[in-house]
C-alpha positions in Angstrom: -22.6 -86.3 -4.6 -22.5 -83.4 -7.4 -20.8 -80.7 -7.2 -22.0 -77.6 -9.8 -19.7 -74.7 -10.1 -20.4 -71.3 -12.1 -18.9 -68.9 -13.8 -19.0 -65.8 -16.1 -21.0 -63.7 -13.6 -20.4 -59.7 -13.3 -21.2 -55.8 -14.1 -22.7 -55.5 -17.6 -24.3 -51.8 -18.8 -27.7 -52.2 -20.1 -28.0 -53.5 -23.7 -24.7 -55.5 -22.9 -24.4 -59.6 -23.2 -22.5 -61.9 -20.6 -22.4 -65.7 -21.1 -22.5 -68.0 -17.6 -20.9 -71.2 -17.2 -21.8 -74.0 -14.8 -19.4 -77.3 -14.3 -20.7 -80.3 -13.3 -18.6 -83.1 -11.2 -18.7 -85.9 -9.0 -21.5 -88.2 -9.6 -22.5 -86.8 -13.2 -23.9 -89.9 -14.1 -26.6 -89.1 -11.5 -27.6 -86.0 -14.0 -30.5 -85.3 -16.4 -31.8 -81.9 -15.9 -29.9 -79.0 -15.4 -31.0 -75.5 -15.3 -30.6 -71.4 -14.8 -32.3 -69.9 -11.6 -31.9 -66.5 -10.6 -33.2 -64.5 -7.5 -33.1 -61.0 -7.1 -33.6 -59.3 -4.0 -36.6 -59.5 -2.0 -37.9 -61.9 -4.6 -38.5 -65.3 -5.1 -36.0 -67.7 -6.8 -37.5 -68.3 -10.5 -36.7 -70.8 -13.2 -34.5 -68.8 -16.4 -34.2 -71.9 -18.2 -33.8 -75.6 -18.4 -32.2 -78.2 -20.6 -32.1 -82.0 -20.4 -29.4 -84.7 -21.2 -31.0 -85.2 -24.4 -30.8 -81.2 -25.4 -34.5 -80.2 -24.7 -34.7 -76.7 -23.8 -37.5 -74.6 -21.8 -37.4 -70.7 -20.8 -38.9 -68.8 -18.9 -41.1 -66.7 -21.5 -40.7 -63.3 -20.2 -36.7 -64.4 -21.6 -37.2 -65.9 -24.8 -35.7 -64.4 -27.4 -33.0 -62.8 -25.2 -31.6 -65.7 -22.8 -30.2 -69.0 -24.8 -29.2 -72.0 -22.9 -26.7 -75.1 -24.4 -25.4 -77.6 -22.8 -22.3 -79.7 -23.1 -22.5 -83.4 -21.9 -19.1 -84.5 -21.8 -18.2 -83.2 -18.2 -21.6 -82.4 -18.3 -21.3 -78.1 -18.3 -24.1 -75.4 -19.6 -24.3 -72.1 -20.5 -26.4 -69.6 -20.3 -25.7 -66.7 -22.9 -27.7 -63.6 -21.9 -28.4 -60.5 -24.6 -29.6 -57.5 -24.4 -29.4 -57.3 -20.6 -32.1 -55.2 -18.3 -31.5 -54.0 -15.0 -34.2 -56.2 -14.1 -31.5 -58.9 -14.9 -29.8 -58.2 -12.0 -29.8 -60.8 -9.8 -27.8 -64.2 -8.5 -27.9 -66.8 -11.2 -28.0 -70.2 -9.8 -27.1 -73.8 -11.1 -29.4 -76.5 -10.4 -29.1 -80.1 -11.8 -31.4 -83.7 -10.9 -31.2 -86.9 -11.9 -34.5 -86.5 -13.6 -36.8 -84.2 -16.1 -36.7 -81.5 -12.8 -33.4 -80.3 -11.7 -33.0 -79.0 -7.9 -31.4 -81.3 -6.2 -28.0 -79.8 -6.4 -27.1 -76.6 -6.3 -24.2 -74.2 -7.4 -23.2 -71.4 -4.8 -24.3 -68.5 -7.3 -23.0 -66.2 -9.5 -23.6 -61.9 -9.2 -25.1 -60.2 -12.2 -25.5 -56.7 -12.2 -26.7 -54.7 -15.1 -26.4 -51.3 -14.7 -24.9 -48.5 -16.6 
């Protein structure tokens, strides 16, 4: 079993930056993918971004340029390092990993951002 846990979520104003963390333990060896969801309310949970075990990034493309995703593999942990934050940001940001090129078989319990001034 995996356990992913994040951090870093919170009230930012608009324009503002905040960086998540998500921890990975357990059966890490049983991870590849791991990834950013968010889901704002009354919407559908959507992919932010994605990085494998070998560093390959994808984003979403309405956030390139603004959302940056790293990834380091010695627990394994990511980041997610958000700038220029919209209120259109706002939303739960979830952790997802999988032991394959497609993350969502585990899941982190979620982390609130807000953006508003």
């Amino acid at each position: 079993q995996v356990r992913l846990v994040e951090s870093g979520g919170g009230l930012v104003q608009p324009g503002g930056s905040l960086r998540l963390s998500c921890a990975a333990s357990g059966s890490i060896g049983n991870i590849n993918a791991m990834a950013w969801f968010r889901q704002a309310p009354g919407k559908q949970r959507e992919l932010v971004a994605l990085i494998t075990n070998t560093g390959n990034a994808d984003y979403a493309d309405s956030l390139k340029g603004r959302f940056t995703i790293s990834r380091d593999n010695a627990r394994p942990t990511i980041f997610l390092q958000m700038n220029n934050l919209k209120p259109d940001d706002t939303a739960v940001y979830y952790c997802s990993a999988g032991p394959g090129q497609w993350p969502g078989i585990y899941w982190g319990q979620g982390t609130q951002v807000t953006v508003s001034s």
